[in-house]
VONU-193342 format. One record per residue (C-alpha): x, y, z. Coordinates in steps of 0.1 Angstrom, whole numbers, plus 2048, in hexadecimal, padded with zeros to 3 digits. Layout:
BEGIN
ATOM|X|Y|Z
...
***
This chain:
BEGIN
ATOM|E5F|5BC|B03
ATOM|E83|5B1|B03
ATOM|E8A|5B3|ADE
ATOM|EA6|5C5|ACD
ATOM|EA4|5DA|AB0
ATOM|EAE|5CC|A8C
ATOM|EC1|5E9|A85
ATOM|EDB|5F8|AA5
ATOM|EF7|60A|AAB
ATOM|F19|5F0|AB4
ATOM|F1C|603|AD5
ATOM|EFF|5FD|AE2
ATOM|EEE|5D9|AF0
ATOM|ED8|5C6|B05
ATOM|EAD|5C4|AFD
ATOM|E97|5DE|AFC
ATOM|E79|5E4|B12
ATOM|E57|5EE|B0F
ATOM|E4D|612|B1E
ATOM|E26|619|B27
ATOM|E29|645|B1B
ATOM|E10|64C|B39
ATOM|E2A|641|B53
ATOM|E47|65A|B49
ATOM|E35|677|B35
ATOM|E19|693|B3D
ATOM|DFF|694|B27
ATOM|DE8|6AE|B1C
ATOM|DCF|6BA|B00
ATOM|DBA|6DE|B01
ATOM|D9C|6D6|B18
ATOM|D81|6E5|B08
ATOM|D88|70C|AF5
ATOM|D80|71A|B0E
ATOM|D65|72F|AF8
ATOM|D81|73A|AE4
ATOM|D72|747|AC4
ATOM|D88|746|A9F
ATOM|D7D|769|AA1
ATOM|D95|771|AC5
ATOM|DB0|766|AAB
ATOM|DCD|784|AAE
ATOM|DEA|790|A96
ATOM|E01|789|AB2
ATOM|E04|779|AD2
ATOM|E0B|755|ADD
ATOM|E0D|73F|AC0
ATOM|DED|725|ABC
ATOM|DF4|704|AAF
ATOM|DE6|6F0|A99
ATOM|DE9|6D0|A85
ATOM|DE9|6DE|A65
ATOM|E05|6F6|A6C
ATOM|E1E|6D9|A71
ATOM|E2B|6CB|A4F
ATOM|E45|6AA|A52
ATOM|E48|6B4|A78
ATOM|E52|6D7|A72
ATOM|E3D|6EF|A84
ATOM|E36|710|A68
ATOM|E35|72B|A84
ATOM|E2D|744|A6C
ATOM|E0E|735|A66
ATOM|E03|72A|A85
ATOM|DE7|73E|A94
ATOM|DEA|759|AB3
ATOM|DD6|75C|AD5
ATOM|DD6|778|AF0
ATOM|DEA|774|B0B
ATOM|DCF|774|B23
ATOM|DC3|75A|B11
ATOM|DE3|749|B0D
ATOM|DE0|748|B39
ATOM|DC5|736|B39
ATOM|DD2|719|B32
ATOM|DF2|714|B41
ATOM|DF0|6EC|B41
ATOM|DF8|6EE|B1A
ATOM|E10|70A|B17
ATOM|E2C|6F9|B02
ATOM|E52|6F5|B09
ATOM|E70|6EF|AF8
ATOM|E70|6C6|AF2
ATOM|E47|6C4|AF4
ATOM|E3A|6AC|ADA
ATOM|E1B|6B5|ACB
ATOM|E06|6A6|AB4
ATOM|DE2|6A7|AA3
ATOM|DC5|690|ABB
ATOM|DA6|69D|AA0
ATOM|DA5|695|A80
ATOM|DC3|68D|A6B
ATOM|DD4|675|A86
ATOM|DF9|67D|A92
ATOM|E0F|694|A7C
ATOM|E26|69A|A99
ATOM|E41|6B7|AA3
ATOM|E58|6BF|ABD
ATOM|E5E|6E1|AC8
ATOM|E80|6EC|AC8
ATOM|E8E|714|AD1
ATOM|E6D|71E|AD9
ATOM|E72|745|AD8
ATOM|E4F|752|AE3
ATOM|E2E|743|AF7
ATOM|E1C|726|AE1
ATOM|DFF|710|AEB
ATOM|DEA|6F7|AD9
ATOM|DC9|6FC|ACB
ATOM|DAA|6E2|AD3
ATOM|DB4|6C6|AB8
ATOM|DD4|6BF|AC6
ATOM|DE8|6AE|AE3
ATOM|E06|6B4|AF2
ATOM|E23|69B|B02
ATOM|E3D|6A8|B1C
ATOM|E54|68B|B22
ATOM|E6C|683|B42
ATOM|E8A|685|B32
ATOM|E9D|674|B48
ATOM|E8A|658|B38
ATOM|E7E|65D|B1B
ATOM|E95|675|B00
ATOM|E7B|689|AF3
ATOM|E84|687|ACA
ATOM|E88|665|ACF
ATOM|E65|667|AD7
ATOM|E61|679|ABD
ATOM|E6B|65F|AA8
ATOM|E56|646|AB6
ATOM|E39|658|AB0
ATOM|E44|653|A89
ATOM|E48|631|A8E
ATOM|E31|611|A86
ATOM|E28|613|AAC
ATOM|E15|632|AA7
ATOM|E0F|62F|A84
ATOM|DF7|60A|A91
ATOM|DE5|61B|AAE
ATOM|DD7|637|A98
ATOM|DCA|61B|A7F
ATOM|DB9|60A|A9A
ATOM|DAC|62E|AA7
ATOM|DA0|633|A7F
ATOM|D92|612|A7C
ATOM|D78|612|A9D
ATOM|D70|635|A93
ATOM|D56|648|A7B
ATOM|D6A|66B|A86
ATOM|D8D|664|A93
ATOM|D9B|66F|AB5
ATOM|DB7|666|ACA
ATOM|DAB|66A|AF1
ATOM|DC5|670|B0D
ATOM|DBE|64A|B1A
ATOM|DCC|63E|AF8
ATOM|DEC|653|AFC
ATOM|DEF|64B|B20
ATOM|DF1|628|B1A
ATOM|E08|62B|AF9
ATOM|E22|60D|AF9
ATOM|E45|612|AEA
ATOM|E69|602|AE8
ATOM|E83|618|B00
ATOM|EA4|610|B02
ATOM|EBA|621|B19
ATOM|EBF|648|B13
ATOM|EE3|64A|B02
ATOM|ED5|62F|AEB
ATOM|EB5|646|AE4
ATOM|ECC|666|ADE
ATOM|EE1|651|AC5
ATOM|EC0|648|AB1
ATOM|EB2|66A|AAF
ATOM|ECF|67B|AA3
ATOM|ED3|662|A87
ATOM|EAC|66B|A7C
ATOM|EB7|68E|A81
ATOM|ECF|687|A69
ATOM|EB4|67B|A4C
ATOM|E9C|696|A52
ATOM|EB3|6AF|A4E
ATOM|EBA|6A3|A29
ATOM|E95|69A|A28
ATOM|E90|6C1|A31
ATOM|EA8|6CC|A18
ATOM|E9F|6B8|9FC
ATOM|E7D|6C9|A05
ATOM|E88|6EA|A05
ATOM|E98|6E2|9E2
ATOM|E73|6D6|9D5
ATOM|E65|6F7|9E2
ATOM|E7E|70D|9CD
ATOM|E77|6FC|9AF
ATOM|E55|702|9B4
ATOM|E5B|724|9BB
ATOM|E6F|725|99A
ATOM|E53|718|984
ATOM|E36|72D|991
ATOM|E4E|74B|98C
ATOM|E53|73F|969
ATOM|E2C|738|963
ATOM|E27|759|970
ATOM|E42|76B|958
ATOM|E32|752|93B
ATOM|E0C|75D|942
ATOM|E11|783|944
ATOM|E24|782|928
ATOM|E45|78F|93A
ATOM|E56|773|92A
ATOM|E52|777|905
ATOM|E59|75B|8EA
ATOM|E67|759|8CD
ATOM|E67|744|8A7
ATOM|E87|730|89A
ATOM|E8B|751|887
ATOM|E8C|767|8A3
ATOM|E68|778|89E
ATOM|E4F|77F|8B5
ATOM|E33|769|8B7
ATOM|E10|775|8AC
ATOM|DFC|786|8CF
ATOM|DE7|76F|8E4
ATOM|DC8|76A|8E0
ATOM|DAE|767|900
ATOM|D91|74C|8F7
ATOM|D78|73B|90C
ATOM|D85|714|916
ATOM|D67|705|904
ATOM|D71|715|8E2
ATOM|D93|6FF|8DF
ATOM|D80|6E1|8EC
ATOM|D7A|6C2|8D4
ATOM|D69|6AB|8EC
ATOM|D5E|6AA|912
ATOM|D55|68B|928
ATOM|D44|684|947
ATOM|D54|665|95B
ATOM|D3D|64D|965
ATOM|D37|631|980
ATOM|D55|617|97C
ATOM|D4D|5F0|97F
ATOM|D6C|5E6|993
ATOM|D7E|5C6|98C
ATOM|D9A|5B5|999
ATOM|DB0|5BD|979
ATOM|DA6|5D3|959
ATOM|DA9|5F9|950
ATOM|DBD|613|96C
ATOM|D9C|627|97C
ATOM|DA7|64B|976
ATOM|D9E|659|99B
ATOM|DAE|67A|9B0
ATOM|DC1|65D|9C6
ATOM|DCE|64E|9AE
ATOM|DDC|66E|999
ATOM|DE7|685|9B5
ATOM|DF3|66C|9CF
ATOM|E00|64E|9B9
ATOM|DED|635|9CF
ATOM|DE7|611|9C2
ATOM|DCD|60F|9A0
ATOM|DAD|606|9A2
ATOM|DA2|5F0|986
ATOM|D7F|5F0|96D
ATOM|D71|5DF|958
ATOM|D68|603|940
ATOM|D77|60A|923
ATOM|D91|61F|925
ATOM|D86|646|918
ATOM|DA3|65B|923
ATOM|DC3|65F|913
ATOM|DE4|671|91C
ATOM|DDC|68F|905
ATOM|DB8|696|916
ATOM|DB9|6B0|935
ATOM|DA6|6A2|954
ATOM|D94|6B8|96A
ATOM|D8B|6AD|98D
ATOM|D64|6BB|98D
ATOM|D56|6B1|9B2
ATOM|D65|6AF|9D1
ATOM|D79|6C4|9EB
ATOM|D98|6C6|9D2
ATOM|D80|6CD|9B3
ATOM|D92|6E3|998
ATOM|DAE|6CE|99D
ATOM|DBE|6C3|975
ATOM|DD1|6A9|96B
ATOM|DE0|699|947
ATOM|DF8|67E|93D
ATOM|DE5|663|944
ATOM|DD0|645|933
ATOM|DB5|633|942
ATOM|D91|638|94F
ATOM|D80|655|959
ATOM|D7A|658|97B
ATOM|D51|661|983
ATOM|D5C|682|993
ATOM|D6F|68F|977
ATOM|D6C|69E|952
ATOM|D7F|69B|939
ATOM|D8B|6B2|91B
ATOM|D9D|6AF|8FA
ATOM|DA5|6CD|8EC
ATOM|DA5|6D7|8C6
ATOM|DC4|6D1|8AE
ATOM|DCC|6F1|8AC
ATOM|DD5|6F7|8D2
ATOM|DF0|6E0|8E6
ATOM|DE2|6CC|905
ATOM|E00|6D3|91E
ATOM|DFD|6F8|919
ATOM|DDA|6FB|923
ATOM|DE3|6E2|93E
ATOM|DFD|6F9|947
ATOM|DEA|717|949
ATOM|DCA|707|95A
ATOM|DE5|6FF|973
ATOM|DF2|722|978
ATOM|DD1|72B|97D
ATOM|DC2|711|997
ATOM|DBE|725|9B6
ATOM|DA9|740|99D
ATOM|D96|720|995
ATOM|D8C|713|9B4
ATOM|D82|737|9C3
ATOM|D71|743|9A7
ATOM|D60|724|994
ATOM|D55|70C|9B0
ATOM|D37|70B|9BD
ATOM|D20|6F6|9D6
ATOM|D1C|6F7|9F9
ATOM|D22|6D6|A04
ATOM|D37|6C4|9EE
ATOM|D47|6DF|9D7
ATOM|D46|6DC|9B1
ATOM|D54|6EF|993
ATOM|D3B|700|986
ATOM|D29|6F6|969
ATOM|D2F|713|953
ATOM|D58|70B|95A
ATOM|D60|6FD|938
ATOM|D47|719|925
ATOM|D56|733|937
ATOM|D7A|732|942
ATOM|D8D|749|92B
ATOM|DB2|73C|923
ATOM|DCD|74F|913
ATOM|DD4|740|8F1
ATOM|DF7|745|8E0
ATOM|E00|734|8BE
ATOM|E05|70E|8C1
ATOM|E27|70F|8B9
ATOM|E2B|727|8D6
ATOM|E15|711|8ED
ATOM|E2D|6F7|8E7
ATOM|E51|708|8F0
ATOM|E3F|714|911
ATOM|E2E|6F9|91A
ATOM|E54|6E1|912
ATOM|E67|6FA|927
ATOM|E49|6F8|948
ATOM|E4D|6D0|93E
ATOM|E6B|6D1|946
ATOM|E6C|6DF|965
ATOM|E52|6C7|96C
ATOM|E6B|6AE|965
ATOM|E86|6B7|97C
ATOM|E6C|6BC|99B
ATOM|E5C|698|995
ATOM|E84|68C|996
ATOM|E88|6A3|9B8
ATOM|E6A|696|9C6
ATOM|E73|673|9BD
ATOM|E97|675|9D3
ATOM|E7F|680|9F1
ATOM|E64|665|9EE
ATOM|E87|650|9EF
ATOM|E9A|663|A0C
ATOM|E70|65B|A1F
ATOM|E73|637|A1A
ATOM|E94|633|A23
ATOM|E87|644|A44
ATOM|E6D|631|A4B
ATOM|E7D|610|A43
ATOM|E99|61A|A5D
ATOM|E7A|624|A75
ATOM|E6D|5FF|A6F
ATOM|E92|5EB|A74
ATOM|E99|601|A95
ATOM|E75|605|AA7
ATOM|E6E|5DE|AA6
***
C-alpha cells in the first residue's frame, strides 16, 4: 500500500501498509441456532446479541435478549470477550461495537459476526474504527449491490483489506476518535432529555395536568372531544408523480423524515405548510408530518383542517398519540395501512383556538431547540467522518 494518511500525528512517520484481517484475527458467526426457539428466550442469563440492540456502536444491554446457560455452553466458539468486535452479517449491513467491561456471559445471536483481533497487531478500537471507515463502508456496497437479500459471509471478512500502521500509531488514532464519540454521545444524551422533557410536557398538556390560561387570567372554556373528520375542511389522496429532472419537491417519507436529496415532478403542487400529512401505507404508516409545500406523495393523505381549529395543535396531539395510532388503527397483513375509517373515527381533544395556539407555540418551541441540538450532532458526525476519510486513506 505504502501511502500515508492525509491527516497524522507529527510524531509519527513512515508509509502505511496494507493488512489482509484473516491473517491476524479469529473469526466467527453463530453456526446455525442450534434449534434455538424465540420462545427458549429467558429473563435472565447470558446476554444474546443482536444488531438492533447496538445504537452508534453502543451496545443497550438492557435490551439485549437472554439465553440459558446450558445453552450459552453450547457454543463456546462465540462466547464474547472484552475487546471482541461484533457487528450485524444479515440484514442492515455493519453497525459495529466493541465490548468493553464485560461484567456477565454474552454471545451473539444468528445474524451477527464476531472479530477477536491479535493485538499484538492489530489494536482492537482501531479496528473498530476501521470498520467505520470508507474501507468497510465500500465492501458492504458492493455486498448490497450483487445481492437481492444482503449477507456478509465469513470469506468476505476473512479476506477484508485495511491500512495498519504500527501499534503506538493505532493507539494514538483511537483515542482521538474516542475523544469525538464521547461528545457525540453526550450531545446525544442531551437530545434524549429534551425529548424526555417534551413528551413529559405533552403528557401534562393532554391530561390536562397542565392548565391554561387567557391574557386575563381566566380559565379557558372545557375541552371538547370530537371525531378528526368533523374539524376537517378537505382530504387528498397523493397520486402517481411524473418525475422530471427539475419541477415541484415530491413530498415522500424519505424525503420528510430523513432529509435525503428531493425528488422532482412535473404535478402541481397540492400541499401547503398548513395541511397535516399522514403517511397512509407502508411499515411506518401512521407516521404525520406538516410544514411543508410541494406534492403529495402517492402513499400519503393529506388534511386541512377547519378555521376554527389551529393545524400545529392537532399535529401536536396526533403526534402524542402515534404509538396509539399505529396499534390500534392499522390494519393489513402484508403491507400495513391505516385503516380506512382513521380520519371518521379518531377522536381528538379540542380546546378553544386561542388555547390551541399558546400550547401548540410552547411544544413549537421546544421543537425548535431540539432541531438546533440535533443540528450540532449531524455536525460533530460529519466532522467524524471527514476525519475518518483524511486518516484511513
Amino acid at each position: 500500500m505504502n501511502k500515508t494518511p492525509k491527516l497524522r500525528f507529527k510524531e509519527f512517520s513512515g508509509n502505511w501498509e496494507k493488512a489482509i484481517l484473516g491473517d491476524r484475527a479469529y473469526i466467527k458467526g453463530r453456526i446455525g441456532w442450534k434449534n434455538l426457539k424465540q420462545e427458549e428466550y429467558t429473563k435472565k442469563g447470558p446476554y444474546l446479541i443482536a444488531g438492533k440492540h447496538i445504537k452508534n456502536g453502543i451496545i443497550d444491554w438492557d435490551k439485549c435478549d437472554h439465553i440459558s446457560i446450558d445453552r450459552y455452553n453450547e457454543s463456546p466458539e462465540i462466547a464474547l470477550k472484552d475487546d471482541d468486535i461484533i457487528f450485524s452479517k444479515d440484514g442492515s449491513l455493519g453497525n459495529p461495537a466493541i465490548i468493553e467491561d464485560l461484567k456477565s456471559e454474552a454471545t451473539i445471536n444468528g445474524t451477527m459476526m464476531l472479530v477477536r483481533l491479535d493485538n499484538t497487531f492489530i489494536y482492537p478500537k482501531y479496528f473498530y474504527y476501521i470498520l467505520n471507515s470508507r474501507y468497510f463502508e465500500k465492501l458492504i456496497n458492493e455486498l448490497k449491490s450483487g445481492s437481492s437479500i444482503p449477507h456478509i459471509f465469513q470469506r468476505d471478512i476473512v479476506s477484508f483489506k485495511f491500512p495498519i500502521t504500527e501499534i503506538k500509531e493505532q493507539e494514538k488514532i483511537a483515542s482521538f476518535f474516542s475523544l469525538i464519540d464521547d461528545k457525540i454521545s453526550l450531545q446525544g444524551e442531551k437530545i434524549e432529555a429534551f425529548k424526555d422533557y417534551k413528551k413529559g410536557m405533552m403528557q401534562k398538556i393532554f391530561s390536562r395536568e397542565l392548565r391554561f390560561k387567557d391574557d386575563e387570567g381566566r380559565d379557558y372554556p372545557e375541552w371538547e372531544e370530537k371525531k378528526l373528520k368533523s374539524i376537517v375542511s378537505k382530504k387528498k389522496k397523493g397520486k402517481n408523480a411524473i418525475y422530471a429532472e427539475s419541477g415541484n419537491i415530491l413530498l415522500n417519507n424519505e424525503y420528510m423524515e430523513n432529509n435525503t436529496e428531493p425528488l422532482y415532478v412535473e404535478n402541481e403542487i397540492d400541499v401547503n405548510v398548513e395541511d397535516i400529512l399522514i403517511l397512509w401505507d407502508g411499515s411506518q404508516a401512521g407516521k404525520m408530518y406538516t410544514g411543508f409545500t410541494g406534492v403529495l406523495g402517492s402513499t400519503f393523505i393529506a388534511i386541512t383542517l377547519d378555521k376554527h381549529n389551529c393545524n400545529r395543535f392537532i399535529y401536536q396531539q396526533l403526534i402524542y398519540n402515534l404509538d396509539k395510532i399505529q396499534i390500534a388503527w392499522r390494519e393489513g397483513s402484508g403491507v400495513p395501512h391505516v385503516a380506512k375509517d382513521f380520519i371518521e373515527n379518531f377522536k381528538v381533544k379540542v380546546p378553544a383556538l386561542e388555547e390551541q395556539i399558546k400550547i401548540y407555540k410552547m411544544l413549537d418551541g421546544i421543537d425548535i431547540k431540539l432541531k438546533k441540538e440535533q443540528e450540532k450532532l449531524d455536525s460533530l458526525n460529519e466532522y467524524k467522518k471527514g476525519l475518518l476519510q483524511q486518516i484511513f486513506v
